[in-house]
N, C-alpha and C positions, 0 to 999 in steps of 0.2 A: 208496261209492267214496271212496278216499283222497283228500286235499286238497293238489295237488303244491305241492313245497317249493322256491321258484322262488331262494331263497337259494340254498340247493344247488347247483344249477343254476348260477347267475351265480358262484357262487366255484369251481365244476371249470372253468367257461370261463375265467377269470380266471387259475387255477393257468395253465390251455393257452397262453394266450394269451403270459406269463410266461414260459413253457420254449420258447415258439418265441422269444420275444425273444433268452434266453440265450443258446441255439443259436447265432443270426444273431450277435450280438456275439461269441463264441468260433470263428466262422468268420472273421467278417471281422478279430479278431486275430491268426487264424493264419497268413491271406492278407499279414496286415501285417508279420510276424517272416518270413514266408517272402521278404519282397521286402525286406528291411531289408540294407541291403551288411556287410560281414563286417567289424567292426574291431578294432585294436589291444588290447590287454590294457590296463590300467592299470599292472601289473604286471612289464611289461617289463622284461629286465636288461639291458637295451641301451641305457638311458636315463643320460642324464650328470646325474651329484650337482647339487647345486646348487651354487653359487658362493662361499657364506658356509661351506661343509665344509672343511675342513684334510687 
């Protein structure tokens, strides 16, 4: 009988364990962009020059 490889073993749980962390952090970023309010460009053309322009 084979002599089980308990490394193995403890680094596929480790991957799992790892890919559910991800998961949960990339839901809970999405939940975070999804609740995030809508704002302005930086880019707007509707913004007045500065003061020191000619």
């Amino acid at each position: 009988m084979p002599k089980p490889n308990y490394s193995f073993e403890k680094r596929q749980r480790e991957i799992a364990k790892k890919k559910q962390q991800d998961e949960k952090a990339a839901k809970k970023a999405a939940a975070r962009e999804a609740n995030k309010p809508a704002t302005r460009s930086d880019n707007d053309d509707d913004r007045a020059p500065p003061s020191g322009e000619r």
